[in-house]
NUMIKOL-776013 format. One record per atom (N, C-alpha, C, O): x, y, z; residue in one letter. Coordinates in steps of 0.2 Angstrom, whole numbers, plus 2048, in hexadecimal, padded with zeros to 3 digits. Last residue first. Example, Ala and Ser with C-alpha at 12.3 -4.5 7.8 and 13.67 -1.06 7.14 Angstrom:
% residues 2
8407F5823S8447FB824S840800827S843806828S8427E4827A83E7EA827A8427F0827A8477EF82AA
% end
This chain:
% residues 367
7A02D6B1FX7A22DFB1DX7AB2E1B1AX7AC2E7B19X79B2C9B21X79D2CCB1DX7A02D4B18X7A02D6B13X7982C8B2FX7942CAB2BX7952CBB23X7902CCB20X7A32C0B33X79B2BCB32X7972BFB2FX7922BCB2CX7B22C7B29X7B02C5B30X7A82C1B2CX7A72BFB26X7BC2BCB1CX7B52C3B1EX7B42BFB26X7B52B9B28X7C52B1B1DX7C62B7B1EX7C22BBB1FX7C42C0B22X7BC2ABB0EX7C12A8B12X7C52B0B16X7C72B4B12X7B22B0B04X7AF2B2B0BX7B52B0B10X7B52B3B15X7B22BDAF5X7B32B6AFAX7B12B6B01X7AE2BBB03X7A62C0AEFX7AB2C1AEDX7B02BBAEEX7B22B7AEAX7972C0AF0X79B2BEAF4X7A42BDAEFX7A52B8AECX78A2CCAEDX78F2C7AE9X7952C6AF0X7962CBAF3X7772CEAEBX77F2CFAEEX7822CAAEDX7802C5AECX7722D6ADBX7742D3AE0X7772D3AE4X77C2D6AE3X76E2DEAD0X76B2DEAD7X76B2D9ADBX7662D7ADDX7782DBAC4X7742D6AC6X76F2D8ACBX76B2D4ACCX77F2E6AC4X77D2E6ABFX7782E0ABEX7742E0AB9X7852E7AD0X7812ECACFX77E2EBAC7X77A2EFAC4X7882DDADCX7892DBAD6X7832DEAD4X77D2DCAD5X7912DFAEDX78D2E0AE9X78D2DFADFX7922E2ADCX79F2DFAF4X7982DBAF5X7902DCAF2X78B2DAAF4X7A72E8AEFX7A92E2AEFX7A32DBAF2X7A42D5AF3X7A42F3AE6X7A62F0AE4X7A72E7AE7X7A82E1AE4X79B2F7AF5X7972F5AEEX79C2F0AE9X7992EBAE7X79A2F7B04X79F2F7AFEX79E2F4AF8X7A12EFAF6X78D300B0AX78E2FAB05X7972FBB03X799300B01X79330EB16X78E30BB10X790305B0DX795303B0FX79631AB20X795311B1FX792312B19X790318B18X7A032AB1EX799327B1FX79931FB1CX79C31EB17X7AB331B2AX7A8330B23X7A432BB24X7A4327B29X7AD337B35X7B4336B32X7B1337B2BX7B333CB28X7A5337B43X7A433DB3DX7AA33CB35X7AB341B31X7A732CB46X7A3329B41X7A1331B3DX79D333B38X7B432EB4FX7B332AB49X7AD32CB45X7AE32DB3FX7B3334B5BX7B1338B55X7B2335B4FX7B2339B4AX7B432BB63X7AF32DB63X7AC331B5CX7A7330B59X7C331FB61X7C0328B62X7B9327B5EX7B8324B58X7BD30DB64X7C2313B60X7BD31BB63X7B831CB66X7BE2FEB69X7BB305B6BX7BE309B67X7C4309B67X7B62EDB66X7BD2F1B6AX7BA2F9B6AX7B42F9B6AX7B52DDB63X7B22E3B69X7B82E8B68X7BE2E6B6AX7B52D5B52X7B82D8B59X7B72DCB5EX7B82E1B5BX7B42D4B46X7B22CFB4AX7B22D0B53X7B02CEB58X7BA2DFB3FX7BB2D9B3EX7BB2D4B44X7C02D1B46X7B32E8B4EX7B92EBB48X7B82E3B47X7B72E0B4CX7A62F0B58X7A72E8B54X7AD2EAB4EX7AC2EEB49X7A72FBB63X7A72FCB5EX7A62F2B5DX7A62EFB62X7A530CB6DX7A4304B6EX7A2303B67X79D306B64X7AD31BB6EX7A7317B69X7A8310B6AX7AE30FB68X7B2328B78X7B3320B75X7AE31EB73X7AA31EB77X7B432FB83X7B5331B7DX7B732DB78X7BB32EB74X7BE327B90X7B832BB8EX7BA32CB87X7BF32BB84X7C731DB9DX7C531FB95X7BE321B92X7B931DB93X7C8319BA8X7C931EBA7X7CA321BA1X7CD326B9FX7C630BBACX7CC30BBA8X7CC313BAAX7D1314BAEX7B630BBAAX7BB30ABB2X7C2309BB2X7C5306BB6X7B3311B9DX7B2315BA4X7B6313BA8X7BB316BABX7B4302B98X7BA309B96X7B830FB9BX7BD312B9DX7AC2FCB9DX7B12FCB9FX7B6300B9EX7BB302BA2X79E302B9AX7A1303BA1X7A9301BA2X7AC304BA6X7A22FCB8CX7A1304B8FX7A2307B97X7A430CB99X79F2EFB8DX7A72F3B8DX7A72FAB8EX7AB2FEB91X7932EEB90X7992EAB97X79E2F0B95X7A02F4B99X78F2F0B84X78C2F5B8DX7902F5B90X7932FAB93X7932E9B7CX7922EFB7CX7902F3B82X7912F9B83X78C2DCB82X7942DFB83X7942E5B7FX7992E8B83X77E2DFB80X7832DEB87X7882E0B88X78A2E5B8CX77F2E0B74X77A2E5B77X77E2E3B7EX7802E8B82X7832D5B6CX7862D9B6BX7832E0B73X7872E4B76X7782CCB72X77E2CBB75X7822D1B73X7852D4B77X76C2CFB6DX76B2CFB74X7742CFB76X7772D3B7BX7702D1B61X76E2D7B63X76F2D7B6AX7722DCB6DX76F2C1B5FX7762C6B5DX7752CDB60X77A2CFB62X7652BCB5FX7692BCB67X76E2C0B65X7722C2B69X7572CCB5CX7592C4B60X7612C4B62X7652C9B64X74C2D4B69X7512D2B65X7522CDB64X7502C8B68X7382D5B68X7402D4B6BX7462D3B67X7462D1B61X7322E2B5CX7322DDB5FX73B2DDB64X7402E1B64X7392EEB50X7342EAB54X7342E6B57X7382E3B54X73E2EEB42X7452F0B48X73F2EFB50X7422EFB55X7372EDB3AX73C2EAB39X7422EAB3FX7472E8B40X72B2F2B3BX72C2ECB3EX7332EBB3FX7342E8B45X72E300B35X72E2FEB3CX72F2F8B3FX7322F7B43X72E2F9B26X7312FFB27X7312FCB30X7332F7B31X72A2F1B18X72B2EFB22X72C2F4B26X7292F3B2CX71F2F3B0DX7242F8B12X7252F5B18X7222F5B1CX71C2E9AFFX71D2EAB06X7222EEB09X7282ECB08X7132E6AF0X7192ECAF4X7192EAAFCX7142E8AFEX7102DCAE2X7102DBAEBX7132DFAEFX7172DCAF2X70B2DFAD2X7112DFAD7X70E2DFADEX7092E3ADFX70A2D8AC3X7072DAAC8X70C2D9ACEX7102D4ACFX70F2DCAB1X7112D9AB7X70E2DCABFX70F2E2AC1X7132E8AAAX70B2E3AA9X70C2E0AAFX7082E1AB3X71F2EFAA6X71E2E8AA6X7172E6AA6X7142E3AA1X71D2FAAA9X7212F9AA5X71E2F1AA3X71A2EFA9EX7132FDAB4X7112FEAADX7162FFAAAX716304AA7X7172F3ABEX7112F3ABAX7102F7AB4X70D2F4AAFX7252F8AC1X7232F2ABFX71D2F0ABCX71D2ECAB7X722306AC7X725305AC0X7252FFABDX725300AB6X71C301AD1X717306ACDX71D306AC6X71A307AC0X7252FEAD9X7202F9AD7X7192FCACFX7152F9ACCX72C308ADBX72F303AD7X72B2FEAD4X72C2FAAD0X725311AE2X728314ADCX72A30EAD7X72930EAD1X724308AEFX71F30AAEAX72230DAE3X72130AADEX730309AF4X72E303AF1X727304AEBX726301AE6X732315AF6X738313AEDX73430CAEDX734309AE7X725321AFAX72B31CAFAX72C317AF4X729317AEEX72132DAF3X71E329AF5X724325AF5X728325AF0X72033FAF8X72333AAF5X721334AF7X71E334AFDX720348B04X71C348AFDX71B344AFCX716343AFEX724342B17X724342B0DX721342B0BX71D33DB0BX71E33FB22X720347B21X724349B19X72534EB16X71F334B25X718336B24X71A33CB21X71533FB1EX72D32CB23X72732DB1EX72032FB1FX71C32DB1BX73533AB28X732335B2AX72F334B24X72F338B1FX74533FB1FX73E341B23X73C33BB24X73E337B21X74F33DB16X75233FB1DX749340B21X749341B27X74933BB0BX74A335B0EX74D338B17X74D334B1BX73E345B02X745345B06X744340B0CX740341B10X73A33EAF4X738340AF9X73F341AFDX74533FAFBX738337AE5X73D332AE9X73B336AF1X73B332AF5X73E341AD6X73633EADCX73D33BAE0X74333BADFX744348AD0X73E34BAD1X739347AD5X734348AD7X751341ACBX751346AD0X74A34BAD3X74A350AD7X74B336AC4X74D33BAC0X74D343AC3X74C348AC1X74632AAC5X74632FACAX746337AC7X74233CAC8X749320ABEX743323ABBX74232AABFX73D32EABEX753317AC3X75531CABFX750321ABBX752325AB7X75231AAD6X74F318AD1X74F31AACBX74C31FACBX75B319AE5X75831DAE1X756317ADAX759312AD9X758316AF6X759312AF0X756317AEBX750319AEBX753314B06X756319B02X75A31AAFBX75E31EAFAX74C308B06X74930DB05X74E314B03X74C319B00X7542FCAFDX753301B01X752306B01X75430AAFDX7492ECAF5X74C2F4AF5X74C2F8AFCX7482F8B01X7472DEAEFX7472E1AF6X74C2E9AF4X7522E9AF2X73B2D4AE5X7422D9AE8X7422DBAEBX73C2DDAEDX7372C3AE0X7362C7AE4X73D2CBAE4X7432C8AE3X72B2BCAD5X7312BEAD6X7312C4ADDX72C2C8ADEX7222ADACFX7232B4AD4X72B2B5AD3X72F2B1AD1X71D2A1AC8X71C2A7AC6X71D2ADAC9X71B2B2AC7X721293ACBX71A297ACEX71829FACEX7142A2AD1X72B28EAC2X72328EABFX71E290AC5X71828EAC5X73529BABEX732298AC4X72C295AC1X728298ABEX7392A6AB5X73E2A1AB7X73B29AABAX73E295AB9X7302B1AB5X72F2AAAAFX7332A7AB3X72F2A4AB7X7362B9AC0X7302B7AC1X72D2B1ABCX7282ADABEX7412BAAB9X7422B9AC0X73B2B4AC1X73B2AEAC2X73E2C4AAEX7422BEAAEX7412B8AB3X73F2B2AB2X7392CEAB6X7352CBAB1X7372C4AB0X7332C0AAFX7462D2ABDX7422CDAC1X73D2CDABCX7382CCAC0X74E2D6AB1X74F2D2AB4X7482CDAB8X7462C8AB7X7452E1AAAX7442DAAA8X7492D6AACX7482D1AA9X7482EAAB7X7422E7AB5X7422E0AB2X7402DBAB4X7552EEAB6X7512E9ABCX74C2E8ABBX74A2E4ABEX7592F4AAAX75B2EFAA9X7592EAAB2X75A2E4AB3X752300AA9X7512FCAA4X7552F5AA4X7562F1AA0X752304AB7X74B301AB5X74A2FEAB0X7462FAAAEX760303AC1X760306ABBX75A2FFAB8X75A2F9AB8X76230BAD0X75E306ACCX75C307AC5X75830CAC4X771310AD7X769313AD5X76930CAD0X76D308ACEX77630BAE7X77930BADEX76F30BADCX76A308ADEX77530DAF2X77B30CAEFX77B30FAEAX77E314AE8X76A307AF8X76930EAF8X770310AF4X770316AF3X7652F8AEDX7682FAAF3X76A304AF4X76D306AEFX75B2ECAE8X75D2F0AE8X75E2F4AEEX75A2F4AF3X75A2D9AE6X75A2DEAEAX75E2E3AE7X7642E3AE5X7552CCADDX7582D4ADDX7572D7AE4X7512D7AE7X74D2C0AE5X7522C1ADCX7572C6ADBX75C2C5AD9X7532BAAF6X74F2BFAF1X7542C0AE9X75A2BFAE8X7582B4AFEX75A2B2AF9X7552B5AF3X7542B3AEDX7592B8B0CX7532B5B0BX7542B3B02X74F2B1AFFX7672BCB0BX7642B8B0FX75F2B3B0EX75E2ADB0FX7662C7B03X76A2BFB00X76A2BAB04X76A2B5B01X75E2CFB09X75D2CCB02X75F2C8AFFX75D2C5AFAX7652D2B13X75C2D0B15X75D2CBB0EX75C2C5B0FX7702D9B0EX7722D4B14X76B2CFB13X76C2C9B12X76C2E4B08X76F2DEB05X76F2D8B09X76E2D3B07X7622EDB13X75D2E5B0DX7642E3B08X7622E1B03X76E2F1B1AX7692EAB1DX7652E6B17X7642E0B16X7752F6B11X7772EEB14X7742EDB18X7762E8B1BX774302B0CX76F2FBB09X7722F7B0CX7722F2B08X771314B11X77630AB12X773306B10X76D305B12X76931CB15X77131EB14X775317B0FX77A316B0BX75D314B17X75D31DB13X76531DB13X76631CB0DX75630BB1BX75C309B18X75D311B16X761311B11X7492FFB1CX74B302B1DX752305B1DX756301B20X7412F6B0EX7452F7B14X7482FCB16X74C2FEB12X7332EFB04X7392F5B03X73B2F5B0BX7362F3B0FX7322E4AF8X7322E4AFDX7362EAAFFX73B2EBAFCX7282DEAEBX72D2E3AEDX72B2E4AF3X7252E6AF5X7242D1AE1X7262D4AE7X72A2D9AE8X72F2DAAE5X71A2CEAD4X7232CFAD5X7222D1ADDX71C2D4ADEX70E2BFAD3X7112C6AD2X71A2C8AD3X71F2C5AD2X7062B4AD5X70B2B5ACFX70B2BBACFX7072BDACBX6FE2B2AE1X6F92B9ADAX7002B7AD6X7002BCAD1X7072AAAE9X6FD2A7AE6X6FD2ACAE1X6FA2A9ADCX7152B0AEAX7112ACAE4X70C2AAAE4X70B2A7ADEX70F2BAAF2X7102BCAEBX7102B6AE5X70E2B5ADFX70B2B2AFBX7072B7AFAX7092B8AF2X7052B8AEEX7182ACB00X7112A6AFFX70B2AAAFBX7072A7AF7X7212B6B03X7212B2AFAX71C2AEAFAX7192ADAF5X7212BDB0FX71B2BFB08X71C2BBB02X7192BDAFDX7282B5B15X7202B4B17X71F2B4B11X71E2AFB0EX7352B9B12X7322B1B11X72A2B1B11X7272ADB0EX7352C6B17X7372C4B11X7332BCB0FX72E2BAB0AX7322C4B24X72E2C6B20X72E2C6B19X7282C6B16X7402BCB28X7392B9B28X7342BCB25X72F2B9B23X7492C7B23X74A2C2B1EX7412BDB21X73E2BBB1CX7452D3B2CX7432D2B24X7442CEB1FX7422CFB19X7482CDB37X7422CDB37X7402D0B30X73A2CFB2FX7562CAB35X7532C6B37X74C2C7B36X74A2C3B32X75C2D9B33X75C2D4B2DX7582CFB2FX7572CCB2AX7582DDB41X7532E1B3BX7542DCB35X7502DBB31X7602D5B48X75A2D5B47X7562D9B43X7512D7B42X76C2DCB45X76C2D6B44X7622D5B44X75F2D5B3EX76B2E9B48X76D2E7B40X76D2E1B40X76E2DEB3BX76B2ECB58X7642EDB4FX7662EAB4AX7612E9B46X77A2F2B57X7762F1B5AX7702F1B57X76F2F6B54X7862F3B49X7832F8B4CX77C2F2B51X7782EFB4EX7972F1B43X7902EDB46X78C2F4B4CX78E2F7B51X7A22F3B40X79F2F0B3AX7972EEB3DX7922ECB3AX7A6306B43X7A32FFB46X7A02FBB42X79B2FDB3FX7A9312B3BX7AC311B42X7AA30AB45X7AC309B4AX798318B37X79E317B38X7A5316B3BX7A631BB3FX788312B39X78D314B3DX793312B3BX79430CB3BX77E309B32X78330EB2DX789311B32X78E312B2FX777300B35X77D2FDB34X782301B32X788300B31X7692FFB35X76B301B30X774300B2FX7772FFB29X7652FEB44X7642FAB3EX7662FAB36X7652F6B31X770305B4EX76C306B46X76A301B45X76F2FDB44X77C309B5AX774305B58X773307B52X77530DB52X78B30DB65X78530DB5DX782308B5CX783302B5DX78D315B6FX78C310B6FX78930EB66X78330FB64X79B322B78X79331EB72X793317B71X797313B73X79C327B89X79F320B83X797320B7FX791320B81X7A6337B8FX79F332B8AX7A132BB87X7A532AB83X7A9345B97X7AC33CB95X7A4339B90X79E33AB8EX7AE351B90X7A734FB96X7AA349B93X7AC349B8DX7B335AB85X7B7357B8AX7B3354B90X7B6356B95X7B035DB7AX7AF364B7FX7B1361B88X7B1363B8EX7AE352B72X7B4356B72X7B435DB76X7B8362B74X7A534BB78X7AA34BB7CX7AF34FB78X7B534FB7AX79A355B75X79C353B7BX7A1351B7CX7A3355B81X79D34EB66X79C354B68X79D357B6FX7A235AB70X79733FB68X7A0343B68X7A1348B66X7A7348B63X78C345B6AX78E340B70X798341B6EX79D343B72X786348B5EX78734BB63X78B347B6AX78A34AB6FX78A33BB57X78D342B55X78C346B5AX791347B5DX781332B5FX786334B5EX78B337B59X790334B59X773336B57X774338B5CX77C336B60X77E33AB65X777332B48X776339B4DX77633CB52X778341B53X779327B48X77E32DB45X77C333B48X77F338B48X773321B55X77531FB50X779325B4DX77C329B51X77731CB68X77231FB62X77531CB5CX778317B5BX77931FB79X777318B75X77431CB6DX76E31FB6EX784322B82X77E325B7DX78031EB78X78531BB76X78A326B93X78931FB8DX782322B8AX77D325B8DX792332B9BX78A332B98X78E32AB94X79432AB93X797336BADX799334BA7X792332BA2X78C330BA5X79333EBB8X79B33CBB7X79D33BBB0X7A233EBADX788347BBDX787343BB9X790343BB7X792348BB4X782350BC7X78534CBC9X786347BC3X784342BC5X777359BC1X776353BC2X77C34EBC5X77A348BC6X77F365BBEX778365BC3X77735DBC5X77735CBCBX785360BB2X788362BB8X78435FBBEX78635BBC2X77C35DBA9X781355BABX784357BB2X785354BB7X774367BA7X773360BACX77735EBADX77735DBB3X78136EBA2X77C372BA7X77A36DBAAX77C36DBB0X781366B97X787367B9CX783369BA2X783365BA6X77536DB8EX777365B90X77A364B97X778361B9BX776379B8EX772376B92X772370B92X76F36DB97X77F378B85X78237EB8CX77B37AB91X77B378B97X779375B79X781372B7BX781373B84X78336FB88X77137CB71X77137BB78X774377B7CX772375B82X76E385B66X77537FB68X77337FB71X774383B75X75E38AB62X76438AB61X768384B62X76637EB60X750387B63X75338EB66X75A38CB66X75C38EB6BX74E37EB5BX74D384B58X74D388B5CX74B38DB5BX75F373B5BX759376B5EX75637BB5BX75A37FB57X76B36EB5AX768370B53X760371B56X75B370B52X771369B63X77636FB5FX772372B5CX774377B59X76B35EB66X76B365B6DX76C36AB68X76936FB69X763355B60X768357B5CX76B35DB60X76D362B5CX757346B5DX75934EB60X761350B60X76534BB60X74A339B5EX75233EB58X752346B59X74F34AB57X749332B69X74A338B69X74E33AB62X75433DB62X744324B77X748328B71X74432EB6FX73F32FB71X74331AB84X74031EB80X746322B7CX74C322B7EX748311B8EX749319B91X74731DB8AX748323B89X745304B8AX741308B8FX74330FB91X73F312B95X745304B7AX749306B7FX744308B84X73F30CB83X7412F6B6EX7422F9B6FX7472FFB74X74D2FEB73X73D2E4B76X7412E8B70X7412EFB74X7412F0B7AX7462D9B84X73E2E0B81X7422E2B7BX7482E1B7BX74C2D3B8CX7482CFB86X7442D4B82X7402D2B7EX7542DBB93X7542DBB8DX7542D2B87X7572CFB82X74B2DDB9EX7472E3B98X74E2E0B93X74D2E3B8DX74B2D8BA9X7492D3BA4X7482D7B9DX7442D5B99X7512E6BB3X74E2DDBB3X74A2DBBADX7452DDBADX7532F0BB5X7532EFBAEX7512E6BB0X7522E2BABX74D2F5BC1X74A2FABBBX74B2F3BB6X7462F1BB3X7532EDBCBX74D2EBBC9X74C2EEBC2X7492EBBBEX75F2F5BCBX7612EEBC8X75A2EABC6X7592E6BC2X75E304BC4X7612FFBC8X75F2F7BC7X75E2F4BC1X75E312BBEX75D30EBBDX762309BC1X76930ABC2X751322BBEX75731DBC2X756316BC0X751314BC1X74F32CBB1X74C325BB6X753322BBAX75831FBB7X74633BBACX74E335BADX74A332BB2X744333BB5X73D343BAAX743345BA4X74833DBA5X74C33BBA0X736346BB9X731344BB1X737340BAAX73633BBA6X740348BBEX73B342BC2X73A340BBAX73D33CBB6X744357BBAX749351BBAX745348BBBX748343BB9X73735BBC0X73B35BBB8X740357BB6X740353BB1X73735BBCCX731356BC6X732356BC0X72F352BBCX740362BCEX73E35CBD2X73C357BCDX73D352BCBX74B36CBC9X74236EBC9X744365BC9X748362BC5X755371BC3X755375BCAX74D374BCBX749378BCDX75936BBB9X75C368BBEX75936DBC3X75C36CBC8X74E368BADX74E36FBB2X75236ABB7X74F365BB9X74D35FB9EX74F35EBA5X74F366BA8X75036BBA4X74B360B90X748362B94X749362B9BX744364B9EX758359B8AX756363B8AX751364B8DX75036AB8DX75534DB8EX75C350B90X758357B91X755359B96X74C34AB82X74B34BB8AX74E34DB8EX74B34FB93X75334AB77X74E34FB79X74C350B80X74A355B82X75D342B79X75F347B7AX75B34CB7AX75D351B7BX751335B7FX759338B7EX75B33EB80X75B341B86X746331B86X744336B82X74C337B7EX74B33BB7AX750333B97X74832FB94X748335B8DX74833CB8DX75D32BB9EX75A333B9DX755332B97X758331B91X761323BAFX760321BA6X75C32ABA3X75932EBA7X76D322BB7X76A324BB8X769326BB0X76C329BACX779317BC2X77731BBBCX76E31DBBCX76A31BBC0X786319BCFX780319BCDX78131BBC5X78531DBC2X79330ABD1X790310BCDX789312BCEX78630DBCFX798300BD5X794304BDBX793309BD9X79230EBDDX79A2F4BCDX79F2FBBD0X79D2FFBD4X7A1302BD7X78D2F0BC8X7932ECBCEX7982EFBD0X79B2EDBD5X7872F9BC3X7852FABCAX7892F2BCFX7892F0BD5X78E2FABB7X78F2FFBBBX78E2FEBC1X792300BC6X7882ECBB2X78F2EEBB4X7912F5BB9X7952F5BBDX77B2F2BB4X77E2EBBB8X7852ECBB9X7882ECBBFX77B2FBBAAX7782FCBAFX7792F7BB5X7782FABBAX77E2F7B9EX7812FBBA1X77F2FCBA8X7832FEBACX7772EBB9DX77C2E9B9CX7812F1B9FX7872F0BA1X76A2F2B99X76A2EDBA1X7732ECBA1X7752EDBA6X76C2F8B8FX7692FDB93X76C2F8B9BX76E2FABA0X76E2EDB86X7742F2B87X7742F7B8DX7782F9B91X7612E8B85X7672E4B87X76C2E9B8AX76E2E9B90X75D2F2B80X75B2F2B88X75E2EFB8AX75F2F0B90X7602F4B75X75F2F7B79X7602F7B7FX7632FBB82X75C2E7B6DX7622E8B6EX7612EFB71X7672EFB70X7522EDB60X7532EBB63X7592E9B67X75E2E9B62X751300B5EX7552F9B59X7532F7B61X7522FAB66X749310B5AX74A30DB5EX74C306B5CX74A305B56X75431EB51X74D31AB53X751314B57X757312B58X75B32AB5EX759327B59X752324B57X74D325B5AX762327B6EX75E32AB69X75D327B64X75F321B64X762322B81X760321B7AX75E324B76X759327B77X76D327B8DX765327B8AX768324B83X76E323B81X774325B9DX773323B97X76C326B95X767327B99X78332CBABX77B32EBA6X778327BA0X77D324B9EX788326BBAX789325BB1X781328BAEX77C326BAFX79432CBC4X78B329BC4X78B32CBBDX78D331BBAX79E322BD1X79D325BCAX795325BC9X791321BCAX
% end
């Protein structure tokens, strides 16, 4: 059998793991695989009838390619937020297929996040075998408590979290820390209960400024060294917003009017208050650097199982974590409806907090 994979989206630590963990398993079967560079932007440019095109667009992957790459963060086969259906020369659905033919290609593993698997069980409802694999640091793919990145991204913003309190407490200011998050606030709930931040706000529930402000003013007296810090999702609305600012979160932040909600919030702190504020964007870091070991071990067995569901004869299947557990459902889960906080039950919207309801019975993440 000879197995396709690429990576889309942005890039999560835990990649590579998953990239080696397919490719090991595979090639104890005497599979070949063969990695497709750039994802599904790269795909659409392959010429299967042109040598240096196919050379430039994919990589063969064997046993040296992936040797020790999953100590690396990111994806040695590169990403792509790309969308074949939604091209400016159209659906080019017909040119995907077109490769996987020309290419001898049996079965694709798509490693992405909500979008680039939407296309992937698009595929397989046109009946091409495919196993998704979901990654986000965001955690929002629905169909799976657990997405590849989301352990490390809360890892690397709960130590940044900690850094910046040496800073905010020397000037006694407020912190505001903003995170990445446009659909789902449960990486900065997760970050903020962790690193035990006073409020954290969440893309959930708008922030209502007459009633968080004098919270962390409070927050910030409480303490005799004078700081408070909060953590907001960057997709988080603010009740000062008033549908006229905030920018379209679906764009990069370089391609935004708008200046981000941590700025926006810190900017309402100073002149409601008088109170001086410490803003920090983690935004890339957060998903930078090597994984750690939850990503490294999720990123394996997520690989292992994909190949296995191939050597069963099962295609059209999302590699999934259900209450603690590996298992797989229809591909086309995550067009079902959208992840988000369950607010009622682990968040406390009148405090910016997160609230343990109970824990006897929650899986470890507590979802």
């Amino acid at each position: 059998m000879h197995i396709g994979i690429l990576t889309g989206g942005g890039d999560v630590p835990g990649l590579n793991a998953c990239i080696r963990s397919v490719t090991l398993s595979a090639l104890d079967l005497s599979w070949e695989v063969t990695g497709f560079r750039r994802g599904w932007q790269g795909f659409l440019s392959v010429d299967p009838d042109n040598v240096q095109s196919v050379a430039d667009h994919t990589r063969r992957l064997d046993r040296e390619a992936v040797r020790g790459i999953d100590r690396m963060g990111g994806t040695i086969l590169h990403t792509s937020r790309t969308d074949p259906r939604t091209t400016k020369d159209g659906d080019r659905t017909d040119h995907v297929l077109h490769v996987l033919k020309s290419l001898g290609i049996d079965a694709m593993i798509t490693l992405g996040g909500d979008g680039t698997l939407r296309f992937s069980a698009h595929l397989a409802s046109l009946g091409f075998p495919v196993i998704s694999v979901p990654k986000t640091m965001d955690n929002d793919v629905y169909g799976t408590d657990y997405c590849i990145g989301f352990s490390t991204a809360v890892s690397r913003s709960v130590e940044a979290i900690n850094a910046l309190r040496t800073t905010t407490e020397s000037h006694e200011r407020i912190a505001v820390v903003e995170l990445f998050g446009r659909r789902s606030g449960e990486t900065a709930l997760l970050a903020g209960f962790l690193a035990q931040v006073d409020r954290t706000v969440i893309a959930e529930v708008t922030a209502d400024l007459d009633v968080l402000l004098p919270l962390l003013v409070a927050d910030r007296k409480s303490r005799p060294t004078n700081y408070a810090v909060c953590v907001i999702s960057e997709g988080a609305r603010l009740s000062s917003d008033d549908g006229k600012s905030g920018g379209d979160i679906s764009k990069s932040a370089t391609q935004r009017d708008d200046i981000g909600v941590g700025q926006r919030l810190a900017r309402e702190i100073e002149a409601r208050t008088g109170q001086g504020t410490v803003v920090q964007e983690l935004a890339y870091l957060m998903r930078a650097g090597e994984p750690d070991a939850m990503d490294r071990m999720v990123g394996f067995a997520f690989g292992g199982l994909a190949i296995q569901l191939l050597q069963q004869g099962k295609s059209g299947r999302m590699v999934a974590l259900r209450d603690g557990n590996y298992c797989h459902v229809p591909a086309e889960t995550l067009l079902q409806s959208q992840k988000s906080v369950d607010v009622s039950a682990l968040y406390d919207a009148q405090n910016y907090r997160a609230k343990l309801m109970r824990v006897e019975g929650m899986p470890m993440f507590l979802y």
